[in-house]
MDTraj code that builds the backbone (N, CA, C; nanometers):
import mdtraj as md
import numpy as np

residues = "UNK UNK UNK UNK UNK UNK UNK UNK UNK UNK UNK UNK UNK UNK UNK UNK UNK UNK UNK UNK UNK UNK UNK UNK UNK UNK UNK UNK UNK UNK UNK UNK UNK UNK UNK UNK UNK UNK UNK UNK UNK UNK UNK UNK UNK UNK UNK UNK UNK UNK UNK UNK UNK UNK UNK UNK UNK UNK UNK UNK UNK UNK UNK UNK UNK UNK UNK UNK UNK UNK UNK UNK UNK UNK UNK UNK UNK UNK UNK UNK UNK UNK UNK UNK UNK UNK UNK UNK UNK UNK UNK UNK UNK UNK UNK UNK UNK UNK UNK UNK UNK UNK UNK UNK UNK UNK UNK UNK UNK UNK UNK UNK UNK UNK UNK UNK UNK UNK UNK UNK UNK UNK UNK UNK UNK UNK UNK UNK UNK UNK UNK UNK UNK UNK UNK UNK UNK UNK UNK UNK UNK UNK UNK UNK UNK UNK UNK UNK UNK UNK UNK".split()
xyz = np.array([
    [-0.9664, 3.6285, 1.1111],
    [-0.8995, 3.6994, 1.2197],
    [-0.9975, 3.7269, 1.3345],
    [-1.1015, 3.7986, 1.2705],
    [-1.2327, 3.7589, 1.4085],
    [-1.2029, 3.6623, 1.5194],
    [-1.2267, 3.5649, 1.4046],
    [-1.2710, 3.4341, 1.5096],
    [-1.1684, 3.4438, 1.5833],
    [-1.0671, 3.4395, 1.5373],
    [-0.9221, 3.4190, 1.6030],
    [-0.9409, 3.4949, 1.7400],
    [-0.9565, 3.6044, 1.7569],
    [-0.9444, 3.6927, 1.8544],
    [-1.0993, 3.6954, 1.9514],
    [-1.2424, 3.6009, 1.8598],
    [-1.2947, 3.5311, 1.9559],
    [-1.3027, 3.4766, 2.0552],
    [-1.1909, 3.3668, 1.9395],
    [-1.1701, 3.2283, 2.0676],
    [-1.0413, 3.2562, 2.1604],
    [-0.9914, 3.3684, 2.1304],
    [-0.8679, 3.4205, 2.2313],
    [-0.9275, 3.4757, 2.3374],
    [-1.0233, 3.5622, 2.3519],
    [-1.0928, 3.5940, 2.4539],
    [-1.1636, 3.5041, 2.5285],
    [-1.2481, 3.4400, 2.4771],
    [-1.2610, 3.3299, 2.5336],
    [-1.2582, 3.2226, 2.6276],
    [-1.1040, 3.1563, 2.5802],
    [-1.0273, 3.1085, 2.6719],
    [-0.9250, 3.1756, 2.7641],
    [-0.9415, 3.3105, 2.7620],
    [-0.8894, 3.4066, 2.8516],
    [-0.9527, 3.4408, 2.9109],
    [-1.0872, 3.4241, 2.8985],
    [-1.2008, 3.4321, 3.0342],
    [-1.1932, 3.2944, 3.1008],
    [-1.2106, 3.1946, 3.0329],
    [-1.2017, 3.0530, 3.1156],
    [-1.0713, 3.0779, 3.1655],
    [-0.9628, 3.0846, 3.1529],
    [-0.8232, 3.1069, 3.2736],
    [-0.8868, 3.2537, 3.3918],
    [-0.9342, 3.3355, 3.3612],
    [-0.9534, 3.4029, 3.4687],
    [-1.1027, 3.3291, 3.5421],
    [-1.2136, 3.2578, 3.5115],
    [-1.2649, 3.2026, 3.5897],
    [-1.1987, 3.1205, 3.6415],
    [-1.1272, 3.0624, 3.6347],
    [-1.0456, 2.9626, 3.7108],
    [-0.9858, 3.0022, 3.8462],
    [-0.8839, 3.1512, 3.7516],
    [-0.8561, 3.2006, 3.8629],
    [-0.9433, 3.2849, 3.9953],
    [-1.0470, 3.3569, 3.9866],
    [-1.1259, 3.3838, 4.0697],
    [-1.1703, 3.2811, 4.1287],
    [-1.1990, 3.1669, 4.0862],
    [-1.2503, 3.0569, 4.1631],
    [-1.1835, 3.0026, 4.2859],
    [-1.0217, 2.9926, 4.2343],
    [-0.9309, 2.9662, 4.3319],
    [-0.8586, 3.0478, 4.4445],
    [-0.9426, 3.1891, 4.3598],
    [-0.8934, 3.2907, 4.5167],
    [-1.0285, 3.2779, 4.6315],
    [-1.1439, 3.2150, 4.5918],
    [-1.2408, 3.2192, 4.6797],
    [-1.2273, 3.1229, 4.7498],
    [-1.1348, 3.0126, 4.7427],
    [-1.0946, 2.9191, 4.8206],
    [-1.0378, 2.9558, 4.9104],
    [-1.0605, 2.8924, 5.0773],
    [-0.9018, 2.9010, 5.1591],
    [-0.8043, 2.8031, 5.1302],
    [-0.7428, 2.8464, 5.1945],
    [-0.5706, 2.7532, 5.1423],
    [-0.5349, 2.7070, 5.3391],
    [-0.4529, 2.5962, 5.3130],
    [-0.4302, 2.5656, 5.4167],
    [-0.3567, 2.6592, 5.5237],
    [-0.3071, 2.7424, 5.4866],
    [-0.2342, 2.8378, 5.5842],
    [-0.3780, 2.8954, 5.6558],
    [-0.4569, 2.9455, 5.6006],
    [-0.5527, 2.9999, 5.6515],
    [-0.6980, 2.9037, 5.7344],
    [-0.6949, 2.7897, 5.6585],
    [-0.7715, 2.6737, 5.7726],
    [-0.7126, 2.6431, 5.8901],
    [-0.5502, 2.6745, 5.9339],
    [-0.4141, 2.6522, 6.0214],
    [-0.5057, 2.7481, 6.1041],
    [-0.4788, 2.8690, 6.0593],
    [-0.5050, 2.9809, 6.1340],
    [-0.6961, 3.0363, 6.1902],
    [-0.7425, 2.9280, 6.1407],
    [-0.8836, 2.9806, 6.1901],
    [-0.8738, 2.8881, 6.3210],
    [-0.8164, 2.7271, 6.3388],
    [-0.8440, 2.6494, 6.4375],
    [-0.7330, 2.6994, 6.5666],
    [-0.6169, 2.7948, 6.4858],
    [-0.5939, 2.8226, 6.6319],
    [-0.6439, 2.9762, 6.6733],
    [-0.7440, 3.0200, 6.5714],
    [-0.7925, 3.1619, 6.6531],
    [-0.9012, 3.0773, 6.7202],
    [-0.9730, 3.0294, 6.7422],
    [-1.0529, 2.9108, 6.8124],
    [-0.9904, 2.8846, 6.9345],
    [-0.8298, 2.8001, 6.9465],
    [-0.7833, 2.7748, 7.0732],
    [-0.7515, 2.9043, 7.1107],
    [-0.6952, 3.0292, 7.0719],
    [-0.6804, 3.1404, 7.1617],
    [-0.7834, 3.1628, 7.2282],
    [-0.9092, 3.1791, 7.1654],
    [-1.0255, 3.2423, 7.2032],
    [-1.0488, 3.1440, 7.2833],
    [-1.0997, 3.0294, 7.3023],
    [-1.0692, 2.9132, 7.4520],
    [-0.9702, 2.9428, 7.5447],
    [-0.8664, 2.9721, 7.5569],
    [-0.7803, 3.0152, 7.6066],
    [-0.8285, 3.1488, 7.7286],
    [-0.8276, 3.2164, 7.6542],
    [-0.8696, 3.4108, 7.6714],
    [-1.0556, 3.3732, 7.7164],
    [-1.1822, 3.3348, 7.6310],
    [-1.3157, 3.3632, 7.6511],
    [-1.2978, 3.2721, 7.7679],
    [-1.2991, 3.1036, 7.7173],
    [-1.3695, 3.0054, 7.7656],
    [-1.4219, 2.9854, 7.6642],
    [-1.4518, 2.8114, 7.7110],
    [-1.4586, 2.7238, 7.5939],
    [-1.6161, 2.7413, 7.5499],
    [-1.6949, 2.7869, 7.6761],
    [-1.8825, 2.8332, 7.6386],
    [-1.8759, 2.9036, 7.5683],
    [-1.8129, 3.0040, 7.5498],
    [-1.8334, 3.1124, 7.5109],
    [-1.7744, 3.0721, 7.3093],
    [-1.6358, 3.0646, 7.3427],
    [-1.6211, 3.0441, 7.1944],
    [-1.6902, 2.9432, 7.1018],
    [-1.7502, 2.8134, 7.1603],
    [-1.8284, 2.7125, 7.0889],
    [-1.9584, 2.8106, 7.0786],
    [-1.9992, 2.8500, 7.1022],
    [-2.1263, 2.9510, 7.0790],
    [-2.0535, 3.0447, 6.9699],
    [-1.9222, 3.0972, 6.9687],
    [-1.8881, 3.2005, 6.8753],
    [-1.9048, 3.1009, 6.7368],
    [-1.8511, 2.9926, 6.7455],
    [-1.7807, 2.8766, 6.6305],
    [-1.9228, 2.8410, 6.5940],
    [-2.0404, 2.8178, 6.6632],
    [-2.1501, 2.7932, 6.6078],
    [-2.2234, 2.8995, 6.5463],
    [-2.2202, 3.0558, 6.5745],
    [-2.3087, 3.1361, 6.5217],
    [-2.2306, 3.2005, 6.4260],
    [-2.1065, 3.0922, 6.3541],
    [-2.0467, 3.1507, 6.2298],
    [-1.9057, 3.2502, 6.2054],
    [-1.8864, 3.2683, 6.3717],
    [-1.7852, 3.3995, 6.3651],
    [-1.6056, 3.3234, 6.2956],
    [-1.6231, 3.1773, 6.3089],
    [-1.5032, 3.1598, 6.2353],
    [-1.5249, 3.0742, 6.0943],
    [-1.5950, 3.1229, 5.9854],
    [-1.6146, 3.1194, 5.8747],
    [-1.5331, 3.2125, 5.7897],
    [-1.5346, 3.1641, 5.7018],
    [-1.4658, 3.2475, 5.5821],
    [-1.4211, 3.1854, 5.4531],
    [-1.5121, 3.1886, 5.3558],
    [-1.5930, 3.1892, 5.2202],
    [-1.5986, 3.0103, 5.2603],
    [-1.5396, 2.8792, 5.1919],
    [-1.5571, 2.8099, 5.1894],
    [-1.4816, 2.7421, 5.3507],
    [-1.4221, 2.8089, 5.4588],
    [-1.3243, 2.7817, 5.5126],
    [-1.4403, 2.7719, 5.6431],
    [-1.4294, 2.7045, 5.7266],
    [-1.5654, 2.7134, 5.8666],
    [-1.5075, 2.6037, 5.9843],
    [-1.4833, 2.6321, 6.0597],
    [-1.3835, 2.5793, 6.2074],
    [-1.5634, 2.4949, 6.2587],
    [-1.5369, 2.3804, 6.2993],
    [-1.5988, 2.2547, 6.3431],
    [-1.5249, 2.1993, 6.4771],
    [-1.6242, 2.2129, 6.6009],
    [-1.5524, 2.1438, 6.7408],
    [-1.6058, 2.0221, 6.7708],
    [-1.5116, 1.9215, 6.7846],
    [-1.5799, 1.8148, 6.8337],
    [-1.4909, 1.7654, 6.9805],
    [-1.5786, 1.6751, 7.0403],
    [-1.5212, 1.6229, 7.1783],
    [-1.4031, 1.4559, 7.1497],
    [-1.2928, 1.4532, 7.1991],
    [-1.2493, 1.3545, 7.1926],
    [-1.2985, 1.1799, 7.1554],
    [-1.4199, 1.2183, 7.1816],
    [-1.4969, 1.1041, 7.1426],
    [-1.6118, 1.0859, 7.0233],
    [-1.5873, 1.1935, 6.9321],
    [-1.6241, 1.2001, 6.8301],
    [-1.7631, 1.2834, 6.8338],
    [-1.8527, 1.3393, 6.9339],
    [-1.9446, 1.4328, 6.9312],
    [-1.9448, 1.5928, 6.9138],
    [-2.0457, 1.6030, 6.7940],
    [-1.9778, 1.7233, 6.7634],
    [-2.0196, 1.8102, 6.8165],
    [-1.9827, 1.9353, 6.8563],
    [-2.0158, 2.0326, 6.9619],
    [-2.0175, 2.1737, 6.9000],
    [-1.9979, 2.2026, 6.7872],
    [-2.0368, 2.3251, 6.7181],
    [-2.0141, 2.3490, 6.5549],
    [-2.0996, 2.3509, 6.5078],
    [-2.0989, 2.3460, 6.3617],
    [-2.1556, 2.4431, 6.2467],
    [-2.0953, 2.5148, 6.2170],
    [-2.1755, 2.6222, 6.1858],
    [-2.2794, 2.6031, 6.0507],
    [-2.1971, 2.5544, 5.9683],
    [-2.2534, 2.5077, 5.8412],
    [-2.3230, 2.3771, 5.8603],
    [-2.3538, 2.3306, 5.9119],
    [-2.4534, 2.1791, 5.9896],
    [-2.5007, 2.1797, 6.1112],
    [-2.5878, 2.2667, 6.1359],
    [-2.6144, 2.2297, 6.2644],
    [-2.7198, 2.1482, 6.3017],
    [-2.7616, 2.0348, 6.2644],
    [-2.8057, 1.9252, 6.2795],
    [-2.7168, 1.8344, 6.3317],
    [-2.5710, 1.8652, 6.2918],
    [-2.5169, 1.7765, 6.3527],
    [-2.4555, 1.7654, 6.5131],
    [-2.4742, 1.9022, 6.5237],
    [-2.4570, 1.9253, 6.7064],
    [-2.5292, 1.8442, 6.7843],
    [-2.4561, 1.7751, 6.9177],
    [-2.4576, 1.7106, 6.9767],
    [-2.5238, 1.5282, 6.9381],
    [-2.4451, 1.5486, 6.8180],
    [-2.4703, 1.3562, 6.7566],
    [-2.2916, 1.3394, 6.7905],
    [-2.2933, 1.1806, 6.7824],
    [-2.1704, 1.1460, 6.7769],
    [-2.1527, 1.1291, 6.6082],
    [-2.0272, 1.1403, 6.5594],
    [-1.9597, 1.1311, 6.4378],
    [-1.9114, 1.0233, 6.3977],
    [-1.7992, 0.9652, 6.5416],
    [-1.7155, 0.9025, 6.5232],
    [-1.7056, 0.8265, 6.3819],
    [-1.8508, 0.7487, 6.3916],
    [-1.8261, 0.6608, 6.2437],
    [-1.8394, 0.6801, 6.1255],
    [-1.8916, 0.8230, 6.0947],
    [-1.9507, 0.8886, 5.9941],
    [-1.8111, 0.8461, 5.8729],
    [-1.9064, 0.8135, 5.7184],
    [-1.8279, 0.7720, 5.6322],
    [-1.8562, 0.8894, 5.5330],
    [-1.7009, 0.9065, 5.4353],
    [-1.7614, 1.0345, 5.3401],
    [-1.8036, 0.9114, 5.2125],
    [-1.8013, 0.9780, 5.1152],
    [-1.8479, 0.9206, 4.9676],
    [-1.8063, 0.7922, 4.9391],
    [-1.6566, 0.8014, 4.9972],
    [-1.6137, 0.6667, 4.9705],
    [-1.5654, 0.5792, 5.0619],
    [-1.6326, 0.6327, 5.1566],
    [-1.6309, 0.5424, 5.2863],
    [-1.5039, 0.5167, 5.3945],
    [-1.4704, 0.6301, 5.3810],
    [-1.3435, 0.7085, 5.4143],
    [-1.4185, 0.7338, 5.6308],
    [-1.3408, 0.6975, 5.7609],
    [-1.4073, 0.7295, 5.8343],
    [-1.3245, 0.8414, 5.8911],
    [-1.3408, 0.9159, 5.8530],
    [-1.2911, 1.0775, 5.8548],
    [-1.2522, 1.1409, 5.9809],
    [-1.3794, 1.1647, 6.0422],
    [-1.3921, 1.2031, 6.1692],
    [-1.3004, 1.0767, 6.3205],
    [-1.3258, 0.9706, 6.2571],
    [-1.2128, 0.8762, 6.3334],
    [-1.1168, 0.8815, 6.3121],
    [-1.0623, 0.8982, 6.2058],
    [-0.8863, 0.8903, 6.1570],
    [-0.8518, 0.9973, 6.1831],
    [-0.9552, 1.1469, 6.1873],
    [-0.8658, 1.2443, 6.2813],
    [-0.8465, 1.2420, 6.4021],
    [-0.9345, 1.1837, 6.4571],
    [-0.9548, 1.1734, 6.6180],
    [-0.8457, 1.0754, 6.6476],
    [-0.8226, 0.9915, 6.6153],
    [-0.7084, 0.8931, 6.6369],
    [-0.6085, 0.9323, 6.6141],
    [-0.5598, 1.0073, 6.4956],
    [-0.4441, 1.1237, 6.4788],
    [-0.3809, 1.2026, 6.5871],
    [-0.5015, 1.2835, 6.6264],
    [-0.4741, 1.4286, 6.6986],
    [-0.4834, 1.3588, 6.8291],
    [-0.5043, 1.2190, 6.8882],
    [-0.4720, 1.1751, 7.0107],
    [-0.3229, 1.1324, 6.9927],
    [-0.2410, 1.1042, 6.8904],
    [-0.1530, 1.0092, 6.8951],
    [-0.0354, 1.1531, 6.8381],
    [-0.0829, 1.2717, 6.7762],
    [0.0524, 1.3578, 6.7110],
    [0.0225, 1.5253, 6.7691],
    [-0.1692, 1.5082, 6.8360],
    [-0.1847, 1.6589, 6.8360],
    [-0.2371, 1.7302, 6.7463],
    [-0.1586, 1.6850, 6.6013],
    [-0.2287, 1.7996, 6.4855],
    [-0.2194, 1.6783, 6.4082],
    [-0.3278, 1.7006, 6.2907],
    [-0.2891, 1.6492, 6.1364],
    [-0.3839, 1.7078, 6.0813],
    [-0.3381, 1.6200, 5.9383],
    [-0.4017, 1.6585, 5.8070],
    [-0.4819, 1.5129, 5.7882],
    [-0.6437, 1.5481, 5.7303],
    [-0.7162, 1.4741, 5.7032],
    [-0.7642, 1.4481, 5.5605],
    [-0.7610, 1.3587, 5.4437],
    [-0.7973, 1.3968, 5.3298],
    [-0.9273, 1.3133, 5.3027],
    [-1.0242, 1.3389, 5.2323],
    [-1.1908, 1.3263, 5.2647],
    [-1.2358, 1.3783, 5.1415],
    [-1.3795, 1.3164, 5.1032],
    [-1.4261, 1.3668, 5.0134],
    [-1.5617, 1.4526, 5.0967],
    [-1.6371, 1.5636, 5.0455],
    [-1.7250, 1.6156, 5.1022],
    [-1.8456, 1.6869, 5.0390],
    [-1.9105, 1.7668, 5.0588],
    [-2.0096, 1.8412, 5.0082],
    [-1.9123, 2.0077, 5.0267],
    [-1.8976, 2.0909, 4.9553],
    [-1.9002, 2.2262, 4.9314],
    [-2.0227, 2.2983, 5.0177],
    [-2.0118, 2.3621, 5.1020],
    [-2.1587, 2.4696, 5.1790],
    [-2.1213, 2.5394, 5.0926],
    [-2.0194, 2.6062, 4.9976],
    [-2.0604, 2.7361, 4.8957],
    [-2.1036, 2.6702, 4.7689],
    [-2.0925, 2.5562, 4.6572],
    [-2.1390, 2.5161, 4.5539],
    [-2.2313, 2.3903, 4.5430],
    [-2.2419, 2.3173, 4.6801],
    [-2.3151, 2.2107, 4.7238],
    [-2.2178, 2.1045, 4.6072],
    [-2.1215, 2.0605, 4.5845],
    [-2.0417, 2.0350, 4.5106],
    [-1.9864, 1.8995, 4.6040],
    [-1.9408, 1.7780, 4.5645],
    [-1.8911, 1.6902, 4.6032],
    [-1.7279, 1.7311, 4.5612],
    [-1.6582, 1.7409, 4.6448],
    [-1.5519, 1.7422, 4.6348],
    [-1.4273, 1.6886, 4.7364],
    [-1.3018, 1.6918, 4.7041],
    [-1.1919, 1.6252, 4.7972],
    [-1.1758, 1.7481, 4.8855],
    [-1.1636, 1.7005, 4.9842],
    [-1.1351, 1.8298, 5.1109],
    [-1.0080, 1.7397, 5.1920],
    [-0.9295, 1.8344, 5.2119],
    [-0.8194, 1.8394, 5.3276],
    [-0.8663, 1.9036, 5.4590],
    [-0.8702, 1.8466, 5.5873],
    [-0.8837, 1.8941, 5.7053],
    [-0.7623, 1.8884, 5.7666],
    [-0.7149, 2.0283, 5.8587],
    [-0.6360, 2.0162, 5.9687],
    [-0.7377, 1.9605, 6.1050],
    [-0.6586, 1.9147, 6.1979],
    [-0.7312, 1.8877, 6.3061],
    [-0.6407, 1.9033, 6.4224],
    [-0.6668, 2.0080, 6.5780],
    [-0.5740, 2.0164, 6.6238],
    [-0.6706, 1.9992, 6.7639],
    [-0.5781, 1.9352, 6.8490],
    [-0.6645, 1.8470, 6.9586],
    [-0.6092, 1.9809, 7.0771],
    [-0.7263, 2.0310, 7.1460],
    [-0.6788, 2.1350, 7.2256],
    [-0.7745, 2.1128, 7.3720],
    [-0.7396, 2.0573, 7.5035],
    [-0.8006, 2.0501, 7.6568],
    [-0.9129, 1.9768, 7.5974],
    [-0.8691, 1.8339, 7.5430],
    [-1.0310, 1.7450, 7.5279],
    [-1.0982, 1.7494, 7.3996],
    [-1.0443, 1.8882, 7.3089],
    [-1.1247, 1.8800, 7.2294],
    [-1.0740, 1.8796, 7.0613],
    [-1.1309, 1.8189, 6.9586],
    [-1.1012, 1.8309, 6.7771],
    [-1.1451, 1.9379, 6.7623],
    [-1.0644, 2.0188, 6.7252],
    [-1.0885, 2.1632, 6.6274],
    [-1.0382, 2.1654, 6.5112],
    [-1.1107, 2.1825, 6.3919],
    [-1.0941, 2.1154, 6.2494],
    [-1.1234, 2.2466, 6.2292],
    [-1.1028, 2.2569, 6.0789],
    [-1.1145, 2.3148, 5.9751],
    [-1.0403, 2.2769, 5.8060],
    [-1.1145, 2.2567, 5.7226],
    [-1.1026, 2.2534, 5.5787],
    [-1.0828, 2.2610, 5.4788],
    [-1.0311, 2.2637, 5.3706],
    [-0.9987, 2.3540, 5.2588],
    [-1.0391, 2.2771, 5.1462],
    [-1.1363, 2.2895, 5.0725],
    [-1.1828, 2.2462, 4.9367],
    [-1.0982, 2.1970, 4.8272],
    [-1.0614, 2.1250, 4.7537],
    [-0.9720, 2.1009, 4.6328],
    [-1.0345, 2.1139, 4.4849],
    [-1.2051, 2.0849, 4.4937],
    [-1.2306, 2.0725, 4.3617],
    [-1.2635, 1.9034, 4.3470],
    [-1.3113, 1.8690, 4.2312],
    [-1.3321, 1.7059, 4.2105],
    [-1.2122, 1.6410, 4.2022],
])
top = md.Topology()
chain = top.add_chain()
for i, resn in enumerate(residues, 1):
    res = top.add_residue(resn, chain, resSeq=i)
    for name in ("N", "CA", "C"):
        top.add_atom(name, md.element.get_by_symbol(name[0]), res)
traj = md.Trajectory(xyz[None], top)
């Protein structure tokens, strides 16, 4: 009976790690909503002002982080990479050679918004994983943001 009530605990901790894991995720409603607090704040600051906000982190949140790039694939604020500011992207391939940053850019010229699916690195577990990007094309520019899936 021990054991029994061992291995019941147990695997009732592995279902609640699971679940904490998946509340530290954003969910797409909330990657929606970081790229258009981004276009408000362009809107209302100016676009200097908020790419400086988007680079020193202010639209982060846990695994979730808003990325601006220019219609032509250069990226212009990155909070979690900033090595990659002011390189072009365009051709950048993920794991499986997926060209990510082009197929949104070609998207969001041709619909405005989409969804991007990609494999990536995790900035919270350094983790290779599938990521979904929204991407919403606003006066010239890709404003992305992410949401993690797991392997």
């Amino acid at each position: 009976m021990n054991c029994l009530i061992r291995t019941f605990v147990f695997v009732l901790s592995l279902g609640l790690v699971g679940i904490a894991e998946a509340a530290d995720r954003g969910t797409r409603d909330e990657a929606m909503a970081l790229v258009r607090q981004v276009v408000a704040s362009m809107k209302v600051q100016g676009k200097k002002k908020t790419l400086e906000d988007v680079q020193a982190g202010k639209y982060v949140d846990r695994d979730l982080y808003v990325a601006v790039l220019d219609l032509s694939g250069t990226n212009l604020a990155n909070p979690v990479n900033p090595r990659m500011v002011g390189k072009n992207l365009l051709e950048l391939k993920d794991a499986e050679g997926t060209q990510f940053i082009k197929r949104g850019i070609d998207e969001v010229k041709k619909k405005g918004a989409a969804w991007i699916d990609y494999t990536w690195t995790n900035p919270v577990n350094g983790q290779l994983e599938k990521k979904s990007s929204y991407v919403e094309r606003f006066d010239g520019f890709a404003i992305t943001c992410g949401i993690y899936q797991g392997k």
